[in-house]
OpenMM code with the backbone's topology and positions (N, CA, C; nanometers):
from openmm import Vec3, app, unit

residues = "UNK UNK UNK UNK UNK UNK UNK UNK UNK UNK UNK UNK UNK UNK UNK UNK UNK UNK UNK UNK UNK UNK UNK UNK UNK UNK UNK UNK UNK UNK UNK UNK UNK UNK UNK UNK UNK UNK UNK UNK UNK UNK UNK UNK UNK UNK UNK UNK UNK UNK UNK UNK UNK UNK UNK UNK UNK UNK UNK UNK UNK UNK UNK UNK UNK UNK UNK UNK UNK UNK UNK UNK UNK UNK UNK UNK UNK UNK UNK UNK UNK UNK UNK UNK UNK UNK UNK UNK UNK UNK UNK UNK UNK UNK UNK UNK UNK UNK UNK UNK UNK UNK UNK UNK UNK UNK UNK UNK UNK UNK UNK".split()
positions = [
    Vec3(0.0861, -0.1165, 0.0000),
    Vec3(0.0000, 0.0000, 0.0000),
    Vec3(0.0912, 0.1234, 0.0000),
    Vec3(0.0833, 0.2066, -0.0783),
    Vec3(0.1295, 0.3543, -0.1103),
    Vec3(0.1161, 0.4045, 0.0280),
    Vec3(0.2162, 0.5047, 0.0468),
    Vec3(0.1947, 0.6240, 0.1348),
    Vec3(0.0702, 0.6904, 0.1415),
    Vec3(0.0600, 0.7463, -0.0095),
    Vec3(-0.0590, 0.8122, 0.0079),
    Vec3(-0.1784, 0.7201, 0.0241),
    Vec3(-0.1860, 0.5918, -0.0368),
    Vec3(-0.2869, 0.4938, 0.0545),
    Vec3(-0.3221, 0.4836, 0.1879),
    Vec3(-0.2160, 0.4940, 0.2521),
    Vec3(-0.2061, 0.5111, 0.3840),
    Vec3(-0.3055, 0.5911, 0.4796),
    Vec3(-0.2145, 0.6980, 0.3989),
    Vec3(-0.2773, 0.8361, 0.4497),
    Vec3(-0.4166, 0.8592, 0.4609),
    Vec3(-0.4999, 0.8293, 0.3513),
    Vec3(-0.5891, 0.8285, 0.2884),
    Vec3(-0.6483, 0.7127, 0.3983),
    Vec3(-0.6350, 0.6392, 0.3913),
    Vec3(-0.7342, 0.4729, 0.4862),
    Vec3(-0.7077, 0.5253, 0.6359),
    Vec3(-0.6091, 0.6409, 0.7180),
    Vec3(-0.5909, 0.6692, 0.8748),
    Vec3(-0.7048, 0.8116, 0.8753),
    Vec3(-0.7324, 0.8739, 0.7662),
    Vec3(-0.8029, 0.9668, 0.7540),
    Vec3(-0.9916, 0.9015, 0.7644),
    Vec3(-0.9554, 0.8324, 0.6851),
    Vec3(-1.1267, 0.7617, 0.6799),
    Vec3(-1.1140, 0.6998, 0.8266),
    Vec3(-1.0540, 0.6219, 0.8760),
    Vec3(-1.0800, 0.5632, 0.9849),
    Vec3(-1.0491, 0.6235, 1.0735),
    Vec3(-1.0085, 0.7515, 1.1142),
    Vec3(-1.0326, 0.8705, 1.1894),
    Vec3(-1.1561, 0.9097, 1.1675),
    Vec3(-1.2274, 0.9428, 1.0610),
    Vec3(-1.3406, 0.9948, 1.0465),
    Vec3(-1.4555, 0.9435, 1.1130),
    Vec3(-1.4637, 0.7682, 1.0698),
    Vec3(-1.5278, 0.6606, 1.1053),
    Vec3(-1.5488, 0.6571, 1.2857),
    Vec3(-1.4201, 0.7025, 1.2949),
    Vec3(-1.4188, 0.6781, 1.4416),
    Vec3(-1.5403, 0.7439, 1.5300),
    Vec3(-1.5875, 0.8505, 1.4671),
    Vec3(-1.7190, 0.9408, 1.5582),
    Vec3(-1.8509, 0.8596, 1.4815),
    Vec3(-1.8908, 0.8619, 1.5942),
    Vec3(-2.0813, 0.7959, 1.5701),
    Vec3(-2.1599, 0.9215, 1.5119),
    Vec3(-2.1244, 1.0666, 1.5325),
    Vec3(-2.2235, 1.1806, 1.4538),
    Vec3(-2.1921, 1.0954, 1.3422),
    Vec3(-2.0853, 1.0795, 1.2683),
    Vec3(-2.0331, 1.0726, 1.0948),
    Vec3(-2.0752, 0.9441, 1.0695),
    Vec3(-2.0572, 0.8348, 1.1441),
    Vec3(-2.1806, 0.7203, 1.1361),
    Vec3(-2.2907, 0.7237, 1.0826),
    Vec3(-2.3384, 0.8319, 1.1485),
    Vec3(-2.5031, 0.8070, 1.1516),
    Vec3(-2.4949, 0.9437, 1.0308),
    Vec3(-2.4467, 0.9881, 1.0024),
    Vec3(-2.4670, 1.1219, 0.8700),
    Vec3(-2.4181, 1.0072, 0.7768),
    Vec3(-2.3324, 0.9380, 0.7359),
    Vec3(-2.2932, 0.8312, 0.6748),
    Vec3(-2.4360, 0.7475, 0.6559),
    Vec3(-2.4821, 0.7293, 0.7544),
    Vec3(-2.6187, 0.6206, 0.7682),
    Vec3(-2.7240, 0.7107, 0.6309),
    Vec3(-2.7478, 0.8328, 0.7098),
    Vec3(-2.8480, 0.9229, 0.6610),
    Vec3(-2.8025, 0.9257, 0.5170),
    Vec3(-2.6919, 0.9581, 0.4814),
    Vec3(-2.7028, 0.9449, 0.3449),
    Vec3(-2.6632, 0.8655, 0.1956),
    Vec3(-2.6430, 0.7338, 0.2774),
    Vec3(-2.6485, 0.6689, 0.1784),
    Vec3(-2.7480, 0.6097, 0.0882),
    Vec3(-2.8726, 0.6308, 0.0973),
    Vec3(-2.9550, 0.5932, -0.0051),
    Vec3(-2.9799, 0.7123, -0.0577),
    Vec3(-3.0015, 0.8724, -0.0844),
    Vec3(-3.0102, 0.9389, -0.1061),
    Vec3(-2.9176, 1.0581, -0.1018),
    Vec3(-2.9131, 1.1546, -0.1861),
    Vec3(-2.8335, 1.2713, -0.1490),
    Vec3(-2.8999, 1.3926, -0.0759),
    Vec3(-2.8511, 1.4290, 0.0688),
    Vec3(-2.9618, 1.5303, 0.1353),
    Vec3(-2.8821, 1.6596, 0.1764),
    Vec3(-2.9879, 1.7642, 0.1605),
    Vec3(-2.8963, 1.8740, 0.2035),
    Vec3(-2.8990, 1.8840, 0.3617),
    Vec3(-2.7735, 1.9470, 0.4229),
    Vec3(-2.7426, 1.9633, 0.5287),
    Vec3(-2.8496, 2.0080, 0.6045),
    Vec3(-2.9339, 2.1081, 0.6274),
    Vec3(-3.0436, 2.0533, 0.6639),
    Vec3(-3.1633, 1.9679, 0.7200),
    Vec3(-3.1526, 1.9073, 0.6186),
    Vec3(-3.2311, 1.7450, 0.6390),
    Vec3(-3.0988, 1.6376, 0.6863),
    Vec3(-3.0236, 1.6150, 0.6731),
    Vec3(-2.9120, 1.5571, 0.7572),
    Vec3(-2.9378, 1.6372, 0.8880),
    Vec3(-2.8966, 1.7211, 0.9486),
    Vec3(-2.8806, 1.7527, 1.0834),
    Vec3(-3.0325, 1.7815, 1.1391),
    Vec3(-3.1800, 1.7639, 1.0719),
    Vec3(-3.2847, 1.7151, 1.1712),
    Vec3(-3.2416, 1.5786, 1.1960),
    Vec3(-3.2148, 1.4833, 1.1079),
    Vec3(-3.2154, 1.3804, 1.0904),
    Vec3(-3.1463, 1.2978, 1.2019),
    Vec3(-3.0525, 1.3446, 1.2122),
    Vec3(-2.9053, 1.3138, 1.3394),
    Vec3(-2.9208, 1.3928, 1.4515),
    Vec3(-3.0440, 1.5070, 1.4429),
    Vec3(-3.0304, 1.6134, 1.5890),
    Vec3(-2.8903, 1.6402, 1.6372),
    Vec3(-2.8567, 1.7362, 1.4958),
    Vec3(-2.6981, 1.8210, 1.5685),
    Vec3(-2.7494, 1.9554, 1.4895),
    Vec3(-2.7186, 2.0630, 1.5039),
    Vec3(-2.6965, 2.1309, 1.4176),
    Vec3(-2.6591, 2.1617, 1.3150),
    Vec3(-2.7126, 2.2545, 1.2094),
    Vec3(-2.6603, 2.2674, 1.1022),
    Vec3(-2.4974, 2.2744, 1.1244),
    Vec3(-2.4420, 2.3638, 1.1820),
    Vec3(-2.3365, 2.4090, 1.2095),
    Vec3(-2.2192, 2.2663, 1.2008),
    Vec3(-2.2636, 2.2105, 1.3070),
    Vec3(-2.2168, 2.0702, 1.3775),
    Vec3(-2.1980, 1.9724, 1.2526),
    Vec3(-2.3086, 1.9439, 1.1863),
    Vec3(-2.3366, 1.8903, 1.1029),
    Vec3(-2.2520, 1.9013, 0.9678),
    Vec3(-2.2361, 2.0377, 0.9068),
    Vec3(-2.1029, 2.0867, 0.8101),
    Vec3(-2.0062, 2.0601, 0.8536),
    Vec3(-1.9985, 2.0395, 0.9708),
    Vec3(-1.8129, 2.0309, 1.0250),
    Vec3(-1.8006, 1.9094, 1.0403),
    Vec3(-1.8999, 1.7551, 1.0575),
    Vec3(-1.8936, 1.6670, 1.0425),
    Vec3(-1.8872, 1.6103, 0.8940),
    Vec3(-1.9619, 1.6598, 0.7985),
    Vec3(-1.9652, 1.6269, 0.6241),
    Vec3(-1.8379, 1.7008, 0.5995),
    Vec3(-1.7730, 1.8022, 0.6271),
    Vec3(-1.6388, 1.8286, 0.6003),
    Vec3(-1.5295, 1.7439, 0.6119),
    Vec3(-1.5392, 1.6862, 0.7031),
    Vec3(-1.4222, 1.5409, 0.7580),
    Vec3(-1.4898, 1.4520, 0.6761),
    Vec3(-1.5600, 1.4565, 0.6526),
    Vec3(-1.5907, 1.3404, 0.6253),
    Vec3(-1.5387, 1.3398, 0.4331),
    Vec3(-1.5833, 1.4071, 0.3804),
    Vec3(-1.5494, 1.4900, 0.2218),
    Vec3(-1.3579, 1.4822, 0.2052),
    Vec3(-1.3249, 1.5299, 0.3270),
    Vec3(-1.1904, 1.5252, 0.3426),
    Vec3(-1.1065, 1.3609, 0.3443),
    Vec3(-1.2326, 1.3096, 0.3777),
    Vec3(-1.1785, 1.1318, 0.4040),
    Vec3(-1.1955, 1.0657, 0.3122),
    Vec3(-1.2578, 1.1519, 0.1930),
    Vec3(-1.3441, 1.0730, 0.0875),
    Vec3(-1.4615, 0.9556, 0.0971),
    Vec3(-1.4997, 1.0146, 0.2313),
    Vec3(-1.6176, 0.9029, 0.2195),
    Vec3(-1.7556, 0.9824, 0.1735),
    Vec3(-1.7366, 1.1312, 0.1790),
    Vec3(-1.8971, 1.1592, 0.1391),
    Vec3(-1.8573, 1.2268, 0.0108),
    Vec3(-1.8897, 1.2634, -0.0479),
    Vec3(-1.9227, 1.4287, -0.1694),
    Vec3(-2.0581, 1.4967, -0.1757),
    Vec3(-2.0279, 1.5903, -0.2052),
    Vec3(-2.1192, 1.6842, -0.2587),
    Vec3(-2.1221, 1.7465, -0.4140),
    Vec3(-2.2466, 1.7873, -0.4410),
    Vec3(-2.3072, 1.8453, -0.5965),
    Vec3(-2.3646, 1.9291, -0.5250),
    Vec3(-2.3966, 2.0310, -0.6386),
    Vec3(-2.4957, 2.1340, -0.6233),
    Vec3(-2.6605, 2.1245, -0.7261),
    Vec3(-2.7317, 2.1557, -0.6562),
    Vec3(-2.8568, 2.0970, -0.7072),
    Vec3(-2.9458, 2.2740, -0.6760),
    Vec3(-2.9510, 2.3785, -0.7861),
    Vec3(-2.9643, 2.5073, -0.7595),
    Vec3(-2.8868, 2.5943, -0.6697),
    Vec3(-2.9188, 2.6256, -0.5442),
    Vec3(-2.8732, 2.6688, -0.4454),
    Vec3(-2.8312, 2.6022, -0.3362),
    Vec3(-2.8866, 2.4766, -0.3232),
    Vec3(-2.8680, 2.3865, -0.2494),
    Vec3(-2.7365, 2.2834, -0.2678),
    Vec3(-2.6533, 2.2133, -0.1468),
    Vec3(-2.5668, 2.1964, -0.1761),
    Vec3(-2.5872, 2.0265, -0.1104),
    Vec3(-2.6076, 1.9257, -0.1957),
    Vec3(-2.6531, 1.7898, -0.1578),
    Vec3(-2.5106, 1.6973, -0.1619),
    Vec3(-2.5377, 1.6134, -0.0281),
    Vec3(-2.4484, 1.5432, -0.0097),
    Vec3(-2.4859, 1.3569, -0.0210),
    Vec3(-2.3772, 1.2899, -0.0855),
    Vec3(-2.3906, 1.1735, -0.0723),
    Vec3(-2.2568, 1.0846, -0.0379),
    Vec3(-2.2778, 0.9501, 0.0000),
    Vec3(-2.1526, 0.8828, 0.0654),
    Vec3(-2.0555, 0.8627, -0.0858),
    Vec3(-1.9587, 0.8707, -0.0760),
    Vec3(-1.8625, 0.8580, -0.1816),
    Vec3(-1.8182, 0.7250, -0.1792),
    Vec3(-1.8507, 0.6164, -0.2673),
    Vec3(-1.8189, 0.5099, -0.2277),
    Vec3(-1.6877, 0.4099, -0.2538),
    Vec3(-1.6070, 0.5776, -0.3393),
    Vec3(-1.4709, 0.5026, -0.3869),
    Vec3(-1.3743, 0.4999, -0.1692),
    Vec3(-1.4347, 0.6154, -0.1453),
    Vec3(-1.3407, 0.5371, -0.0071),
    Vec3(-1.4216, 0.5121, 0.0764),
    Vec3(-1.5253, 0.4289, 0.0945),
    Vec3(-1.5806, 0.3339, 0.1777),
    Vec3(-1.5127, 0.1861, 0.1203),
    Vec3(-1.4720, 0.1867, -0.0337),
    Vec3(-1.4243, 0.0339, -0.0722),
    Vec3(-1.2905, 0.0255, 0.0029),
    Vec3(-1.1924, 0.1587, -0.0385),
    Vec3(-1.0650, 0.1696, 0.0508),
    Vec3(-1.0560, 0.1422, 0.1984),
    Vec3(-1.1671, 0.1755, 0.2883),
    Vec3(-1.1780, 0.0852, 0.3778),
    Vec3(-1.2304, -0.0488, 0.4030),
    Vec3(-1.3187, -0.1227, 0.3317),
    Vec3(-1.3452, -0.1951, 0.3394),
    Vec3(-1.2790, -0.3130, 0.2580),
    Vec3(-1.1819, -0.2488, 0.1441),
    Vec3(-1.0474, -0.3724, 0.0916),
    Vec3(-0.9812, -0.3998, 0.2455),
    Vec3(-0.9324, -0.2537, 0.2797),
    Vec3(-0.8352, -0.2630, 0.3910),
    Vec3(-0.8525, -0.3841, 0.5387),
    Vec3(-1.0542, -0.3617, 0.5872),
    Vec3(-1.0718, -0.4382, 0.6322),
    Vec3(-1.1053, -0.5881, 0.6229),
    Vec3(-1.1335, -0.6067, 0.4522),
    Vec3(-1.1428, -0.7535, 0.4373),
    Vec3(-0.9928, -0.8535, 0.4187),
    Vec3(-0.8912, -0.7758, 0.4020),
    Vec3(-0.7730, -0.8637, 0.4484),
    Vec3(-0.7442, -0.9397, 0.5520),
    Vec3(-0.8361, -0.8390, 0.6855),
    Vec3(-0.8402, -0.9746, 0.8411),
    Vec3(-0.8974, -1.1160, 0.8032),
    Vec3(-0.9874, -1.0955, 0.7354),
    Vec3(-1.1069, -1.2000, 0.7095),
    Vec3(-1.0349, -1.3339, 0.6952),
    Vec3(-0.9822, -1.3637, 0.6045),
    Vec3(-0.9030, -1.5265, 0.5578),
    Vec3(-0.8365, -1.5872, 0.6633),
    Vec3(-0.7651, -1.4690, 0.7483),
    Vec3(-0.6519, -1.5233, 0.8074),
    Vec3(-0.7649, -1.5568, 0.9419),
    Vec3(-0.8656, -1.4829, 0.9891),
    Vec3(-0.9607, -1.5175, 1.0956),
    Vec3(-1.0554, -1.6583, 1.0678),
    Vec3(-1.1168, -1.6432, 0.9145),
    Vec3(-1.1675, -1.7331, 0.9393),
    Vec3(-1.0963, -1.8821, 0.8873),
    Vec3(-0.9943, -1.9002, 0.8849),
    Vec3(-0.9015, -2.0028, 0.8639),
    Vec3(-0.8484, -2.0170, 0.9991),
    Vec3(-0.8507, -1.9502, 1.1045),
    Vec3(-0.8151, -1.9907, 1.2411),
    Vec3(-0.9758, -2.0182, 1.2666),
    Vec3(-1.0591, -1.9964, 1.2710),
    Vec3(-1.2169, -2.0377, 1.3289),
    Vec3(-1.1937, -2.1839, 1.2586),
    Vec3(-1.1681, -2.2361, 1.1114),
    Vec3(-1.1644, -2.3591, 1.0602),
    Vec3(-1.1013, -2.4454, 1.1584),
    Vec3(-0.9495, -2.3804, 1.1786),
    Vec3(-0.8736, -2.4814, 1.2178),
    Vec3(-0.8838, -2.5319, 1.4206),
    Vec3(-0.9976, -2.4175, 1.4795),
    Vec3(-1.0001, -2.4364, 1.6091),
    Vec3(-1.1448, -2.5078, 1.5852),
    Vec3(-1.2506, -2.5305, 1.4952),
    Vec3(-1.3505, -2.5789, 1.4970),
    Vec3(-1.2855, -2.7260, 1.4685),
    Vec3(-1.2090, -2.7757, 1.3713),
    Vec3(-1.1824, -2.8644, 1.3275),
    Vec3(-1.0711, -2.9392, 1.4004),
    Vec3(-1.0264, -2.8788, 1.5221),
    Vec3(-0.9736, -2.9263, 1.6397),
    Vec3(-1.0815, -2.9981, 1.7679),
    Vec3(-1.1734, -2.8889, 1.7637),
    Vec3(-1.2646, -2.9725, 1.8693),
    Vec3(-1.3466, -3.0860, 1.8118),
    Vec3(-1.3738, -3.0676, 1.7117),
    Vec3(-1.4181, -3.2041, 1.6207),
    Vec3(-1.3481, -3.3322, 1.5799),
    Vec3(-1.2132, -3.3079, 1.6265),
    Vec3(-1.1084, -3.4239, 1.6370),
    Vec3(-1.0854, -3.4556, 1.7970),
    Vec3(-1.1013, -3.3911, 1.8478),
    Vec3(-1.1293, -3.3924, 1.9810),
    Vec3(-1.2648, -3.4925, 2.0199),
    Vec3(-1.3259, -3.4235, 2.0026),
    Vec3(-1.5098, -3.5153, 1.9934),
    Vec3(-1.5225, -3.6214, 1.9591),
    Vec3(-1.4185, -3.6682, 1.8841),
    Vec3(-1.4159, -3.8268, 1.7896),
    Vec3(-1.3050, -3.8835, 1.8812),
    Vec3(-1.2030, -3.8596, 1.9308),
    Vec3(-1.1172, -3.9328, 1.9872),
    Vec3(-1.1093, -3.8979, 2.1099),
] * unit.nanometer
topology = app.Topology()
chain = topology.addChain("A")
for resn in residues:
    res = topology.addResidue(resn, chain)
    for name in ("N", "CA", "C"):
        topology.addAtom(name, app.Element.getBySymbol(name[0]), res)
């Protein structure tokens, strides 16, 4: 993984780390909503709310368009994959130890 990979996957999972950006993450992934309707949605403030979609834009997990005057946000899903490549690398090596401790007590059970 690149440096700037790096960089990029400690930024998202900094971001990730707060439950507001969770749940604004939550709010807008089926739709794109303006800030606004995100922060009734999550009960923070508008205010609160921009400074959370900012980190978050910065992490590449959300973007924004402009739709007239209005400025609509949706989850960006090129770095939700960057985290979620990053986190499916645990996977093999976990569930190949679940194989090999299941398939221990089952040799166990027989003898």
């Amino acid at each position: 993984m690149s440096a700037d990979a790096v960089a990029d996957l400690d930024l998202a999972l900094r971001a990730l780390a707060d439950g507001n950006r969770r749940a604004i993450l939550r709010e807008i992934r089926s739709a794109p909503l303006p800030v606004g309707a995100i922060a009734d949605a999550v009960d923070l403030s508008q205010q609160t709310t921009s400074h959370h979609l900012g980190v978050l834009r910065r992490a590449g997990l959300a973007a924004s368009t402009r739709e007239g005057t209005r400025h609509l946000f949706a989850v960006d899903t090129d770095g939700l994959a960057a985290v979620r490549s990053y986190l499916d690398d645990f996977w093999p090596d976990k569930l190949a130890a679940l194989k090999a401790v299941i398939e221990a007590r089952e040799g166990a059970d027989r003898g």
